[in-house]
DSSP file (Angstrom, degrees, kcal/mol; ACC not computed):
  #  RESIDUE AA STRUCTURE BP1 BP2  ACC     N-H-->O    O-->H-N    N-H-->O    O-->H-N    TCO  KAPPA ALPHA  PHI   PSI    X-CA   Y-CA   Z-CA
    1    1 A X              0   0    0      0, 0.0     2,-0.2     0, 0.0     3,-0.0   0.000 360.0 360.0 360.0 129.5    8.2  -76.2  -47.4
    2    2 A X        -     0   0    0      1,-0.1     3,-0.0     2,-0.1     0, 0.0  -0.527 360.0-136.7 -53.9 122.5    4.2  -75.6  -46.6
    3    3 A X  S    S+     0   0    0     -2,-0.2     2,-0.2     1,-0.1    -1,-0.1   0.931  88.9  40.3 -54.7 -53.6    1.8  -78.0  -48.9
    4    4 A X  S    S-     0   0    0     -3,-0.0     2,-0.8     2,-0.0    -1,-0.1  -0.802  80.2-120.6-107.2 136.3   -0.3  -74.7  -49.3
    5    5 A X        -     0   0    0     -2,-0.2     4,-0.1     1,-0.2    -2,-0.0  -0.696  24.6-163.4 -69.1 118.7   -0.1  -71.0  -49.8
    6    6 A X  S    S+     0   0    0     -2,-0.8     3,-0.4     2,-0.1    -1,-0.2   0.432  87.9  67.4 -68.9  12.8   -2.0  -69.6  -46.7
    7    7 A X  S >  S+     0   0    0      1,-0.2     2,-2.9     2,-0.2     3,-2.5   0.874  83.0  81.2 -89.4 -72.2   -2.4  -66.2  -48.4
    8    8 A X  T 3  S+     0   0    0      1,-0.4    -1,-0.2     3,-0.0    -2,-0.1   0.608  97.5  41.0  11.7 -35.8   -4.8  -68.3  -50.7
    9    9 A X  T 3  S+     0   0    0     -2,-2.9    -1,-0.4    -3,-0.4     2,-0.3   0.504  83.6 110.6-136.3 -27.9   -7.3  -67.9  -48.0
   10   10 A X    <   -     0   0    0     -3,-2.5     2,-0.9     1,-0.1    -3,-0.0  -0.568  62.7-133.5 -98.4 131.3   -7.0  -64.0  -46.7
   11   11 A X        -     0   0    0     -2,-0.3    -1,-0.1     1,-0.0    -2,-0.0  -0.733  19.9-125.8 -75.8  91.2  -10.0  -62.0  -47.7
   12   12 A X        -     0   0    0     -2,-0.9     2,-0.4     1,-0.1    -1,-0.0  -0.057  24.6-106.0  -5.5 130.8   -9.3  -58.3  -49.3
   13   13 A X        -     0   0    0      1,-0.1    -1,-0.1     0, 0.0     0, 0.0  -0.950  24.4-122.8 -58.2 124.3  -10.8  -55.2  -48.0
   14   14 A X        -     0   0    0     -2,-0.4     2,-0.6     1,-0.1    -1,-0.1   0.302  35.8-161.4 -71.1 136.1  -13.3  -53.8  -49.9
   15   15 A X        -     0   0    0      2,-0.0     2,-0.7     1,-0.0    -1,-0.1  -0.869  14.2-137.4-135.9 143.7  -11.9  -49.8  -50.8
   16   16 A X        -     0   0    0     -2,-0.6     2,-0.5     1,-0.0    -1,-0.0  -0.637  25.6-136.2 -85.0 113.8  -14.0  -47.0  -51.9
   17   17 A X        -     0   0    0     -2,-0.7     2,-0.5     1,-0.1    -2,-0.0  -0.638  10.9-135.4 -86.1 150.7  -12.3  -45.0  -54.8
   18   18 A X        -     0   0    0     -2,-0.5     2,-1.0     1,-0.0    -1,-0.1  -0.655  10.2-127.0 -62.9 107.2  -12.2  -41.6  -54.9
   19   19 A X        -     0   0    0     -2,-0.5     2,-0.1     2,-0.0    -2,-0.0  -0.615  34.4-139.1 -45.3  86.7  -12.9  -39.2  -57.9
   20   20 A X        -     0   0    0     -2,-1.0     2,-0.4     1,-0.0    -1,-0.0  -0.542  16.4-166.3 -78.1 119.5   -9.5  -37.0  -58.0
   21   21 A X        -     0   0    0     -2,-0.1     2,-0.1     3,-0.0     3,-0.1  -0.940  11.7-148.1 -83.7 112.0  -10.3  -33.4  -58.7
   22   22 A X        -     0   0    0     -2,-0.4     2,-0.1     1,-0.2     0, 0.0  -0.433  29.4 -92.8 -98.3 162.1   -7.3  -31.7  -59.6
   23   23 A X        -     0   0    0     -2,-0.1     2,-0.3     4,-0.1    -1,-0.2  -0.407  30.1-118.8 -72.2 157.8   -7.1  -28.1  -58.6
   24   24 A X    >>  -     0   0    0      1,-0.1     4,-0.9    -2,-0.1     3,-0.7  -0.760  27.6-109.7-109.4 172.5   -8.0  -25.2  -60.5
   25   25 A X  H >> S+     0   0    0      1,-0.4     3,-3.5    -2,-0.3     4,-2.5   0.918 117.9  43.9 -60.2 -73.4   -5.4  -22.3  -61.5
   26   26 A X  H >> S+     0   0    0      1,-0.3     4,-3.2     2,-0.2     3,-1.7   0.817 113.1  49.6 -55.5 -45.4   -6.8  -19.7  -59.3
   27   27 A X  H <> S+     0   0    0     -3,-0.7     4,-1.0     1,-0.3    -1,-0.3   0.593 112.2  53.2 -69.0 -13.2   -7.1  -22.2  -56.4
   28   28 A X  H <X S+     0   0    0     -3,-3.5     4,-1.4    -4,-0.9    -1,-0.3   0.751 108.3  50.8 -80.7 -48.8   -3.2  -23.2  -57.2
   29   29 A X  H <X S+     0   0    0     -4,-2.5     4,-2.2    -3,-1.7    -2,-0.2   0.949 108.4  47.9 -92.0 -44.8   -2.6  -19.9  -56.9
   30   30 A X  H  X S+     0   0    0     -4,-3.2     4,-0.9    -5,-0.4     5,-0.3   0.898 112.5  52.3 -21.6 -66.9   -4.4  -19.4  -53.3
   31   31 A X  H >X S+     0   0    0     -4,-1.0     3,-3.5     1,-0.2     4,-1.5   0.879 111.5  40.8 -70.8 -90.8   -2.7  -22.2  -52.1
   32   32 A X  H 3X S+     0   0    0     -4,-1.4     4,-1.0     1,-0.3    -1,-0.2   0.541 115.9  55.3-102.9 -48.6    1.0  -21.0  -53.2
   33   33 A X  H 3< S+     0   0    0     -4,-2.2    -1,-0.3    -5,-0.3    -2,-0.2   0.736 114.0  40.8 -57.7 -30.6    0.0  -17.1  -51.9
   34   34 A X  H X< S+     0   0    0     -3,-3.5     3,-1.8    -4,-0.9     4,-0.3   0.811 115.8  52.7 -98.6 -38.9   -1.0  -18.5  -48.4
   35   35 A X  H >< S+     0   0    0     -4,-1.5     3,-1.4     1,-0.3     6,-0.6   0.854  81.7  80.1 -71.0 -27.5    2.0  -20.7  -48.4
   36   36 A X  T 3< S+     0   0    0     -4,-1.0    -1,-0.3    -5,-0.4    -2,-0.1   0.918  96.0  54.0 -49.6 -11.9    4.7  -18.4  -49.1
   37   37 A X  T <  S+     0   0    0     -3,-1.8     2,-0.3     4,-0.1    -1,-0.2   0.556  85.9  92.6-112.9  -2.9    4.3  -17.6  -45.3
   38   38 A X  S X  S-     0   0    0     -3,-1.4     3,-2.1    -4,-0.3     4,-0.1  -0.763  88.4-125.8 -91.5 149.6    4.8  -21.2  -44.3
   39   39 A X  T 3  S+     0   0    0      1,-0.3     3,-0.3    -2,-0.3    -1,-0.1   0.699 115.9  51.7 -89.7  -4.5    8.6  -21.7  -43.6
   40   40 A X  T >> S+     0   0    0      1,-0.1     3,-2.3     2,-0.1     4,-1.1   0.623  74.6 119.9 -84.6  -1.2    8.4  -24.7  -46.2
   41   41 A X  H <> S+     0   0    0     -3,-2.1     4,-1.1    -6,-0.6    -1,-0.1   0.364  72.3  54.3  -6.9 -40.8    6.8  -22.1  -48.6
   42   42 A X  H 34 S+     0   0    0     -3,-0.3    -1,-0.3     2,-0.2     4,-0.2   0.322 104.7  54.1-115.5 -27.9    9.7  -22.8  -51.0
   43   43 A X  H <> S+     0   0    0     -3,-2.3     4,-2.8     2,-0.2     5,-0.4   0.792 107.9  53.2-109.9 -63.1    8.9  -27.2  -50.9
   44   44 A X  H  X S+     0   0    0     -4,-1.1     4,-2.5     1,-0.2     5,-0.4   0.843 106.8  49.5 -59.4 -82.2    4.9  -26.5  -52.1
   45   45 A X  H  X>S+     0   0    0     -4,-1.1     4,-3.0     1,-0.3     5,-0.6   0.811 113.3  45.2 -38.3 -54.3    5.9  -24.5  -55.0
   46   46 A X  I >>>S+     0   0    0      1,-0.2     4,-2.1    -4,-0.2     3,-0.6   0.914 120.0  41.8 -49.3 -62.1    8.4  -27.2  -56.1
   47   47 A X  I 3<5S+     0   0    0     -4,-2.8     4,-0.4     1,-0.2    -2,-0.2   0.885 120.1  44.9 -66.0 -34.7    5.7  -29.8  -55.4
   48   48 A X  I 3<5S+     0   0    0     -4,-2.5    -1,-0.2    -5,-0.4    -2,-0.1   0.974 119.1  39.0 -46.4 -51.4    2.9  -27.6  -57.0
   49   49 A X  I <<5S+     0   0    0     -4,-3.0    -1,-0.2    -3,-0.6    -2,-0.2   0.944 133.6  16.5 -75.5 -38.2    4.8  -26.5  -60.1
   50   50 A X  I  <<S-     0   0    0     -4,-2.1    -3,-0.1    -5,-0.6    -2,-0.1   0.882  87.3-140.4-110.6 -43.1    6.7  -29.8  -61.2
   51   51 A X      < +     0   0    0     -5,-0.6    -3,-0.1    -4,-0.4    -4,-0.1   0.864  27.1 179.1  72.7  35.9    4.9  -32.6  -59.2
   52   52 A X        -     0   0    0      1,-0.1    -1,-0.1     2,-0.1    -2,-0.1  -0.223  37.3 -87.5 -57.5 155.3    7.7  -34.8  -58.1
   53   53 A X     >  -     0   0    0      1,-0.1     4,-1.8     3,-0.0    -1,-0.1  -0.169  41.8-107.6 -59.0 159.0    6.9  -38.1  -55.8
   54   54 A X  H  > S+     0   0    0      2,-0.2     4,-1.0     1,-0.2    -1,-0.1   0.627 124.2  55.1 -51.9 -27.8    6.7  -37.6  -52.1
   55   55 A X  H  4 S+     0   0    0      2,-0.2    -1,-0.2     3,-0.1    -3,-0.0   0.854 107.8  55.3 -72.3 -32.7   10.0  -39.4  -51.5
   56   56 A X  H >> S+     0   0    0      1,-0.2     3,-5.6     2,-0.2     4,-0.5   0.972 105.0  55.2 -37.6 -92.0   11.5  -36.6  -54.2
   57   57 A X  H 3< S+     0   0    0     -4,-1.8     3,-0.4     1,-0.3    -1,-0.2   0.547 102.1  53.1   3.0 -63.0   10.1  -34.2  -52.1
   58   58 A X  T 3< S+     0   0    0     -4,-1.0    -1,-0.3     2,-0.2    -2,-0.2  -0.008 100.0  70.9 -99.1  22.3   12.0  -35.4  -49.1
   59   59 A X  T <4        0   0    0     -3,-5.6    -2,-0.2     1,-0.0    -1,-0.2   0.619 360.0 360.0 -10.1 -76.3   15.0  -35.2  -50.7
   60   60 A X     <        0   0    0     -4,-0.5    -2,-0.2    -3,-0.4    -3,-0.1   0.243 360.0 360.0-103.2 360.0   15.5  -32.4  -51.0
């Protein structure tokens, strides 16, 4: 056993957060119009419409 945690000691990195902007309908709707031609076309609409995790996602 170690007298000390060395974690104790490790300096963070600073992170800039982000403001999250959700999309709006018509921009939703863009997205899903353009995607229909992508051959995952079919995987964005699930993610769009229900908004399962990325591991969900790659599930299926």
């Amino acid at each position: 056993m170690i007298a000390a945690n060395p974690a104790l000691g490790v300096r963070l990195p600073v992170i800039d957060a982000h403001e999250f902007e959700p999309w709006t309908p018509e921009q939703v709707g863009a997205f899903l119009d353009r995607a229909a031609q992508h051959r995952l076309g079919a995987l964005f609409e699930i993610a769009v419409l229900t908004g399962p995790r990325r591991a969900e996602l790659l599930a299926l």
